[in-house]
VOPAGU-2260 file (C-alpha; in pm, 1 decimal, decimal comma):
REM VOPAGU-2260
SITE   aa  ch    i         X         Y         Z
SITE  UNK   A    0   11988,3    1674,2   -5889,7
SITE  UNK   A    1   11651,8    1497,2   -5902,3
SITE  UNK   A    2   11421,3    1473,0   -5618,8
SITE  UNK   A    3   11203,5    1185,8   -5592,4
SITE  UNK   A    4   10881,1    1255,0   -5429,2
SITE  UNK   A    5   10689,0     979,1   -5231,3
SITE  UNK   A    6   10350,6     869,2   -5436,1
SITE  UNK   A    7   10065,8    1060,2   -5251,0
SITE  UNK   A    8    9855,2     750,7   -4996,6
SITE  UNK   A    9    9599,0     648,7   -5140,5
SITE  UNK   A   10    9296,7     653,4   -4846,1
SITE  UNK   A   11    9128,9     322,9   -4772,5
SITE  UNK   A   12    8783,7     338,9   -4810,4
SITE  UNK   A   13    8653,1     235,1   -4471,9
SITE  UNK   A   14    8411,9    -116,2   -4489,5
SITE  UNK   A   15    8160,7      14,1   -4294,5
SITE  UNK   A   16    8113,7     323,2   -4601,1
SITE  UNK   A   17    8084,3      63,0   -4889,7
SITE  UNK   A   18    7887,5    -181,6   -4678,9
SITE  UNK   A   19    7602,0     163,2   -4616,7
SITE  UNK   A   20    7688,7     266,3   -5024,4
SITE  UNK   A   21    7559,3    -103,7   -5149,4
SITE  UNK   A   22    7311,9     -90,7   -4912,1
SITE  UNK   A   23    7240,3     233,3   -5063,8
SITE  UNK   A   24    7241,6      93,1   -5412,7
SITE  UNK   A   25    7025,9    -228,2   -5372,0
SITE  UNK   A   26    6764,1     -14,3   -5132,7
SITE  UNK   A   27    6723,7     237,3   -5450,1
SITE  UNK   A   28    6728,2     -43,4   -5701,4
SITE  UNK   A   29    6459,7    -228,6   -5494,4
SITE  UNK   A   30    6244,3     133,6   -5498,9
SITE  UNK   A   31    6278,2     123,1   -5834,7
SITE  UNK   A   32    6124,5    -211,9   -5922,4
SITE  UNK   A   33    5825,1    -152,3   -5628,1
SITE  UNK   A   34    5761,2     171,8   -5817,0
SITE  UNK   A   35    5757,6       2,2   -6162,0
SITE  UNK   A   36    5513,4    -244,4   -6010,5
SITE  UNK   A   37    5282,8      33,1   -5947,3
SITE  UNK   A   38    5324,6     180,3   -6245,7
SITE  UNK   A   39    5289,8     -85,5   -6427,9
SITE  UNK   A   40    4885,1    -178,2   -6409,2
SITE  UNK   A   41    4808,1     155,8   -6501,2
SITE  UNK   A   42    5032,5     151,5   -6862,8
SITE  UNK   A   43    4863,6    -203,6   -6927,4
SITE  UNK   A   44    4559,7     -45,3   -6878,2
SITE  UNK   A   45    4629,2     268,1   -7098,5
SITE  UNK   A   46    4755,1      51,5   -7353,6
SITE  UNK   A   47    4436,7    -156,5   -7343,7
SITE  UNK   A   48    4256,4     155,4   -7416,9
SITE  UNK   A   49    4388,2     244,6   -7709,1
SITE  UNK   A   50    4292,5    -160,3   -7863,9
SITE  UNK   A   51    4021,4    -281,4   -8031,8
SITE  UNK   A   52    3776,6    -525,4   -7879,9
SITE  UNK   A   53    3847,9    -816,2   -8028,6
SITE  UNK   A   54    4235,8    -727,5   -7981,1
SITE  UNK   A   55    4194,9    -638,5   -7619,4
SITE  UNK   A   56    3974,4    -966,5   -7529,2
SITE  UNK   A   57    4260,4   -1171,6   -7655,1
SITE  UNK   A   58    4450,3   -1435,2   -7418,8
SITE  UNK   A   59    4749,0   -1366,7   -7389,0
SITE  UNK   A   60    4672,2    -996,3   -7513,0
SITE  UNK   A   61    4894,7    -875,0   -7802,6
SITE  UNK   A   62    5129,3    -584,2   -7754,9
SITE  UNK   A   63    5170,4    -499,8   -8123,0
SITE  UNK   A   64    4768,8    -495,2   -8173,2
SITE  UNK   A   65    4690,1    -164,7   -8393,1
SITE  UNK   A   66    4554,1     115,4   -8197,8
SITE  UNK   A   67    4267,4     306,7   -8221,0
SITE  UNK   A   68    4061,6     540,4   -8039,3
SITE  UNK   A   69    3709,2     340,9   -8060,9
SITE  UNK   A   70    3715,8     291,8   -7652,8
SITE  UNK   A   71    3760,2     645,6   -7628,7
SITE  UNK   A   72    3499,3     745,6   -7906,6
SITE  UNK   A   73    3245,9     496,5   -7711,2
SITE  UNK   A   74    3323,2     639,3   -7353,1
SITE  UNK   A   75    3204,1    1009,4   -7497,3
SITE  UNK   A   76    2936,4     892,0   -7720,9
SITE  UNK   A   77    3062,6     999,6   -8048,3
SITE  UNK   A   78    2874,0     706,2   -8179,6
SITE  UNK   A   79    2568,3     789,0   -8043,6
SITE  UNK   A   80    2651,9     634,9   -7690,6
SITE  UNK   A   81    2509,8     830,6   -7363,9
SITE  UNK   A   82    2742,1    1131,8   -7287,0
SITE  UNK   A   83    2985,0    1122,9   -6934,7
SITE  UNK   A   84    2977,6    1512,8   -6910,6
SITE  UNK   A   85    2712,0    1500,8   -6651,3
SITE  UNK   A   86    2859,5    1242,6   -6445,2
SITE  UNK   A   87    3227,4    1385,4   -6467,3
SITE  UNK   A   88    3050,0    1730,0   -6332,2
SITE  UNK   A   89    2901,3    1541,5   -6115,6
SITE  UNK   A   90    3204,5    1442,7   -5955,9
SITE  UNK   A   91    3381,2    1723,8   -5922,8
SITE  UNK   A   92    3098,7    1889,6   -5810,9
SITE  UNK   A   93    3020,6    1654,6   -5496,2
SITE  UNK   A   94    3380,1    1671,6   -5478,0
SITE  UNK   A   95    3500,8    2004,5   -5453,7
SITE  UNK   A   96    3178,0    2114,3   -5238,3
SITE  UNK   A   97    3246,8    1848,8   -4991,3
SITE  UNK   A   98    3585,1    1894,9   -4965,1
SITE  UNK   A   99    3534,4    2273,7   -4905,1
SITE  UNK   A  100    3290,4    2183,6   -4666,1
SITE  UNK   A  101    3580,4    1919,1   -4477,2
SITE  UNK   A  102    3820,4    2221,4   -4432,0
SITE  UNK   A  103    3598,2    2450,4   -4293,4
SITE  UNK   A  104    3434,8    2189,5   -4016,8
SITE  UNK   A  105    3752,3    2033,9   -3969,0
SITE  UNK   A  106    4001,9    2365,7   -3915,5
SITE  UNK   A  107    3831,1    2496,2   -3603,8
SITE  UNK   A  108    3773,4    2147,7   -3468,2
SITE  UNK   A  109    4151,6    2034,6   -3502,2
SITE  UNK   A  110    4268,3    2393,4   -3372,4
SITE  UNK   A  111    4059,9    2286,5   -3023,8
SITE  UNK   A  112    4168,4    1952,6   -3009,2
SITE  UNK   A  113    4556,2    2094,2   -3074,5
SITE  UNK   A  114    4620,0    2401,5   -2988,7
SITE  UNK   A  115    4328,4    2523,1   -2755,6
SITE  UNK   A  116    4257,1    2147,7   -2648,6
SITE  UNK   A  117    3916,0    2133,1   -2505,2
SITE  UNK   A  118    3905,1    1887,9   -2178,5
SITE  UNK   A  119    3851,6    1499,8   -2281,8
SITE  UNK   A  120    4018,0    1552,0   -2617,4
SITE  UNK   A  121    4139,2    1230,1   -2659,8
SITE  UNK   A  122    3812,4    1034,2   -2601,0
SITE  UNK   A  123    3716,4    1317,2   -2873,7
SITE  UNK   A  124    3924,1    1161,7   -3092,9
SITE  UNK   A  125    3909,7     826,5   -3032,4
SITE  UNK   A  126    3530,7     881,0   -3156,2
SITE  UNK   A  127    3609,7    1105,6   -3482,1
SITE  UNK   A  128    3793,0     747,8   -3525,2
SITE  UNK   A  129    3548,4     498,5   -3432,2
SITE  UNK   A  130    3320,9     643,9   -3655,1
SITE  UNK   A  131    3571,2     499,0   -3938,3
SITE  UNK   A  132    3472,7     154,2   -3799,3
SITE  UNK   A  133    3130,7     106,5   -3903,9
SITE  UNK   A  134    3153,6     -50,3   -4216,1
SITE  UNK   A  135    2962,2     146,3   -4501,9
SITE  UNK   A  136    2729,1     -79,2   -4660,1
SITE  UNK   A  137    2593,7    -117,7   -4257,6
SITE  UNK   A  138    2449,2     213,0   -4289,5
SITE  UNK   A  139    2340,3     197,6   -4621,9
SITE  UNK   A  140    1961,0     105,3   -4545,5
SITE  UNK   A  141    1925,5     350,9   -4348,7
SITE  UNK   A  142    2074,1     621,2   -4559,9
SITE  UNK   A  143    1875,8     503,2   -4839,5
SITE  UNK   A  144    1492,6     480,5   -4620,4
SITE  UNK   A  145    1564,2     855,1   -4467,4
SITE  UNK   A  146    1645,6     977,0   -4842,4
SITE  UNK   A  147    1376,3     857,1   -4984,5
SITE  UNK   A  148    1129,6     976,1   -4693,3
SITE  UNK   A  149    1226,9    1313,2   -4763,5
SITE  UNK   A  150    1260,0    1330,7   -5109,8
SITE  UNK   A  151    1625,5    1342,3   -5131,7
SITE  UNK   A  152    1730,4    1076,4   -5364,9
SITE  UNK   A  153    1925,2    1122,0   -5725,3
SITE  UNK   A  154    2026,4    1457,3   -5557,4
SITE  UNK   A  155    2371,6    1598,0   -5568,1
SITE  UNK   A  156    2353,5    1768,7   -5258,9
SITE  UNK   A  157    2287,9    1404,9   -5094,8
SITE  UNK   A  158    2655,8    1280,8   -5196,9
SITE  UNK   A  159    2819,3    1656,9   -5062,9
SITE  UNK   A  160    2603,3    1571,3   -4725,9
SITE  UNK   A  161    2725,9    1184,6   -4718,4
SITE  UNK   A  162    3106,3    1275,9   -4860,3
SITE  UNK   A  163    3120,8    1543,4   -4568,9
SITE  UNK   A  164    3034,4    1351,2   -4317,5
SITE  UNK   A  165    3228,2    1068,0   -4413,6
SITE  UNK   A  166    3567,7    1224,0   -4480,9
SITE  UNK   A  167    3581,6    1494,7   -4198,9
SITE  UNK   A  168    3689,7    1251,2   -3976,7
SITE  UNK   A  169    3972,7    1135,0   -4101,7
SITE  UNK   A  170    4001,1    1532,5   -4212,0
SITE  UNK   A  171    4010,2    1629,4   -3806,2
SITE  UNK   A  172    4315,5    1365,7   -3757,3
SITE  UNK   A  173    4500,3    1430,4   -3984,3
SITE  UNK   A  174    4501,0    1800,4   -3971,0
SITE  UNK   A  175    4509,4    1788,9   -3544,6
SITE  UNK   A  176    4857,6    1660,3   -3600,6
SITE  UNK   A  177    4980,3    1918,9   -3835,4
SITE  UNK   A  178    4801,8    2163,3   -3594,1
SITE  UNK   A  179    5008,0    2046,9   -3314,1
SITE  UNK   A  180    5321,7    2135,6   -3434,7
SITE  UNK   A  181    5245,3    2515,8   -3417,3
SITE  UNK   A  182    5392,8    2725,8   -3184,1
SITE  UNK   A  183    5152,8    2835,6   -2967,8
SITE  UNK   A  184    5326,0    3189,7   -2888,6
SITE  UNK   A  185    5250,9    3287,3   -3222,3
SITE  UNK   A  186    4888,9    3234,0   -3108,5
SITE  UNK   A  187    4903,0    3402,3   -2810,4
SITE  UNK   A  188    5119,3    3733,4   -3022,1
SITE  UNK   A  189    4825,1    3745,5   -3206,6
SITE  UNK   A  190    4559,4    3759,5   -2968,9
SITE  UNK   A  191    4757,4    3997,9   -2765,9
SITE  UNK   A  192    4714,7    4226,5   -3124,0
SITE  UNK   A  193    4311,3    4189,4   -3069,7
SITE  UNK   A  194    4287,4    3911,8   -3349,4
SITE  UNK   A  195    3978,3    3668,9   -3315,4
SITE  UNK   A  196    3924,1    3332,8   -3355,7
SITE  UNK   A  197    3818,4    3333,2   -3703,6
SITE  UNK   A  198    4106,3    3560,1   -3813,6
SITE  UNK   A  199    4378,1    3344,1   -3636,1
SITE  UNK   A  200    4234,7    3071,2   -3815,5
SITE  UNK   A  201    4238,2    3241,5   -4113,2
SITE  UNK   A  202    4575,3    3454,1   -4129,8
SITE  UNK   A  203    4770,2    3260,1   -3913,7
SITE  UNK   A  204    4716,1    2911,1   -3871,4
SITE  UNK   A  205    4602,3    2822,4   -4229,9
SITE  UNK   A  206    4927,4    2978,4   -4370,3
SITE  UNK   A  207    5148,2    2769,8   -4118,9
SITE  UNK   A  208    4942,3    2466,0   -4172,8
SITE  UNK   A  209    4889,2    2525,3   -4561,6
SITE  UNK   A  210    5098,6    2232,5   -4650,9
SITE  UNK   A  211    4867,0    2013,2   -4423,7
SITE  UNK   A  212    4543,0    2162,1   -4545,1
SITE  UNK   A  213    4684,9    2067,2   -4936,5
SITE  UNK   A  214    4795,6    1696,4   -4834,6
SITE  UNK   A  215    4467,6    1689,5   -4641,8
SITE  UNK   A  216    4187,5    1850,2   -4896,1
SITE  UNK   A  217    4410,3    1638,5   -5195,4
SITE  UNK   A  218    4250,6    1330,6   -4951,5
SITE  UNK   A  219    3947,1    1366,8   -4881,7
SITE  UNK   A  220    3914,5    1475,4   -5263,7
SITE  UNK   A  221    4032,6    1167,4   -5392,2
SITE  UNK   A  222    3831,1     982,9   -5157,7
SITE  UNK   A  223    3520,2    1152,4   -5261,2
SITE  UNK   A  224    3604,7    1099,5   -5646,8
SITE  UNK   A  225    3643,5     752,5   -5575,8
SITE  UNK   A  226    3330,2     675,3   -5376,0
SITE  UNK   A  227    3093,8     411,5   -5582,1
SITE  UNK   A  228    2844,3     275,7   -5339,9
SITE  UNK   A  229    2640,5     540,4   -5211,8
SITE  UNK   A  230    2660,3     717,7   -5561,2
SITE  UNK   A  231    2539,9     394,5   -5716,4
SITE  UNK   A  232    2241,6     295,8   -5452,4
SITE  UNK   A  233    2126,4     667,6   -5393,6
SITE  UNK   A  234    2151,7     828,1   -5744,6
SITE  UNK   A  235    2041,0     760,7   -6116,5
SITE  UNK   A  236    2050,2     948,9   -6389,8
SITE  UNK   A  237    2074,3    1349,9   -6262,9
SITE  UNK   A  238    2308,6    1291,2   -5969,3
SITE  UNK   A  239    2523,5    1022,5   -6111,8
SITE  UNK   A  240    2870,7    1041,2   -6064,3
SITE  UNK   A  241    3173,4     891,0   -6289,8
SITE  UNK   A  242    3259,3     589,4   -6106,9
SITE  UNK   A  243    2864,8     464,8   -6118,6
SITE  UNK   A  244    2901,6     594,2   -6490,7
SITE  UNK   A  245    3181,6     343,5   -6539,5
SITE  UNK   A  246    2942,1      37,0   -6450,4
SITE  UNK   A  247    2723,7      99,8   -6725,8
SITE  UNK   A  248    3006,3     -47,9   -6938,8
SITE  UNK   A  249    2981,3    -401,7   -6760,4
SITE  UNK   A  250    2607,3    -551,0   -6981,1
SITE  UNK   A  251    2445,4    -817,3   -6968,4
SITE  UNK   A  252    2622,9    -889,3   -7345,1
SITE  UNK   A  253    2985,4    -895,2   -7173,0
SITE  UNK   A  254    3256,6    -708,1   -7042,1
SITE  UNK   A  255    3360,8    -420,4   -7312,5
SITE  UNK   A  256    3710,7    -421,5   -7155,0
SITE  UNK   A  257    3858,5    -130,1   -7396,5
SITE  UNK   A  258    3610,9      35,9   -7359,4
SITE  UNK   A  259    3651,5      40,1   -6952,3
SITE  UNK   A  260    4042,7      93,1   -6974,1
SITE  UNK   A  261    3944,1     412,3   -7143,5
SITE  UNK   A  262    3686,3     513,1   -6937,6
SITE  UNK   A  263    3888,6     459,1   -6623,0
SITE  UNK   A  264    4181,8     635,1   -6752,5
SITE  UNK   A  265    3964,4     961,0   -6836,4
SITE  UNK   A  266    3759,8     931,0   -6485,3
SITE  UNK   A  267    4193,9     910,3   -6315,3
SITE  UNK   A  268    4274,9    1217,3   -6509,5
SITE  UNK   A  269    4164,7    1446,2   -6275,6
SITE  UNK   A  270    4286,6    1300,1   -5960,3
SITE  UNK   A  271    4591,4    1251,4   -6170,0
SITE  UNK   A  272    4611,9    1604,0   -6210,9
SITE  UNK   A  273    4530,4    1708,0   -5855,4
SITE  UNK   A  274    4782,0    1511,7   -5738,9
SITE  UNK   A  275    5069,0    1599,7   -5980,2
SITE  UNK   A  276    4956,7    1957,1   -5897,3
SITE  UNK   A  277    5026,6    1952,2   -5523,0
SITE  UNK   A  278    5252,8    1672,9   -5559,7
SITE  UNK   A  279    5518,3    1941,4   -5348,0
SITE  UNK   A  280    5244,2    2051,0   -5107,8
SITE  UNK   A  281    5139,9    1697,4   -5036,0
SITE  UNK   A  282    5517,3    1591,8   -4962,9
SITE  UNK   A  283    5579,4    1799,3   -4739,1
SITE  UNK   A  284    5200,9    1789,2   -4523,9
SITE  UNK   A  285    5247,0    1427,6   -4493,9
SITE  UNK   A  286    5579,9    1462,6   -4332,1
SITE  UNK   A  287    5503,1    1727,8   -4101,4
SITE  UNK   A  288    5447,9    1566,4   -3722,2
SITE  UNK   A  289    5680,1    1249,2   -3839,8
SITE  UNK   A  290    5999,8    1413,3   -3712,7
SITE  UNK   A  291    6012,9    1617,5   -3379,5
């Protein structure tokens, strides 16, 4: 005798689901095209790099131009061009130091403002932040008089002393968030073990807050890199950094725009690096604080 079994119910799939799965789809699709946007500049501009003059100062510019390393040659002065060694050093020089110097200001003043607030702390930082308001050309005059009265100008140290002041700021905000989120009993366990300040800071809140410190240092890093005006008003040829390097390519005969693309793309390599290097670290510091 044959038994005929009933064909197994197939389950609806609720409209609410596939409404949130194409909503889904067309919010990754749409973060896919933003990110190409992004990404796009910077592969127009590598290609440009690798172009000859002529080819790269055509309108519209030609994708299937022959390639050749002559902006890359020019930006190192294998032809007998000036060399960017000293600038690059420069830069990561005035950027390292100053960025050393951010953490180690900014650590004990965001662990008083967070965890051992002093009284008054917000007017304390509602000043760390209206420093951020002046523009910085406004105190460029005066920068540039009291450096030259003291001797101080084309000096390296200059840019550590300007790049310190200039990122801890935004250095002591950041990091007074990521502070906040420590549990203060593991504080007080410590203390209760005979621990000082500097070794709390040291051995317990930097390894809590490491994530923070990365995403925060990573900053103020790039933001020192970056930095053109002071390093192209206050320096000239011993303290120059890369991005006041990069100007030399702009002459009175033109625009050498390979030769730029090439430049610029050497001068993002290392914040390139930096960035792909904590790229984890930096993740996760940014989104500590956004979710209690």
């Amino acid at each position: 005798m044959t038994t005929l079994t009933a064909p197994a119910a197939i389950t609806a799939v609720p409209p609410a689901a596939r409404r949130a799965k194409r909503r889904g789809t067309a919010l990754a699709v749409l973060a896919w095209f933003i990110g190409i946007l992004f990404v796009l500049p910077f592969l127009w501009m590598l290609l440009t790099s690798f172009h000859s003059e002529s080819d790269a100062a055509t309108n519209p510019p030609s994708l299937a131009a022959p390639l050749t390393l002559d902006g890359y040659k020019a930006f190192f002065g294998v032809d007998g061009g000036a060399s960017p060694w000293p600038a690059l050093l420069n830069s990561l020089g005035t950027s390292l130091f100053s960025t050393l110097f951010v953490l180690v200001l900014a650590l004990p003043a965001a662990y008083a403002l967070s965890i051992r607030r002093v009284r008054k702390w917000t007017d304390v930082m509602f000043f760390f932040l209206s420093t951020k308001m002046l523009p910085v050309v406004a105190g460029l005059l005066p920068v540039y008089l009291f450096a030259k009265n003291i001797g101080f100008l084309d000096n390296v140290w200059l840019l550590v002393i300007l790049y310190t002041s200039m990122n801890l700021p935004i250095a002591v905000w950041m990091m007074q968030s990521f502070l906040a989120d420590i549990p203060v009993s593991i504080i007080e366990a410590a203390q209760m073990d005979g621990a000082r300040l500097p070794t709390i800071l040291a051995r317990v809140v930097a390894p809590i807050a490491g994530p923070g410190i990365a995403a925060t240092s990573l900053i103020c890093f790039i933001f020192s890199w970056n930095e053109m005006l002071f390093a192209q008003v206050l320096t000239g040829v011993v303290a120059q950094t890369a991005p006041a390097f990069l100007t030399g390519f702009v002459t009175s005969q033109g625009l050498f725009l390979a030769q730029v693309c090439a430049a610029s793309i050497v001068v993002s390599l290392p914040v390139l690096a930096a960035g792909f290097a904590a790229q984890d670290k930096l993740v996760q510091g940014l989104s500590l604080g956004a979710v209690k």
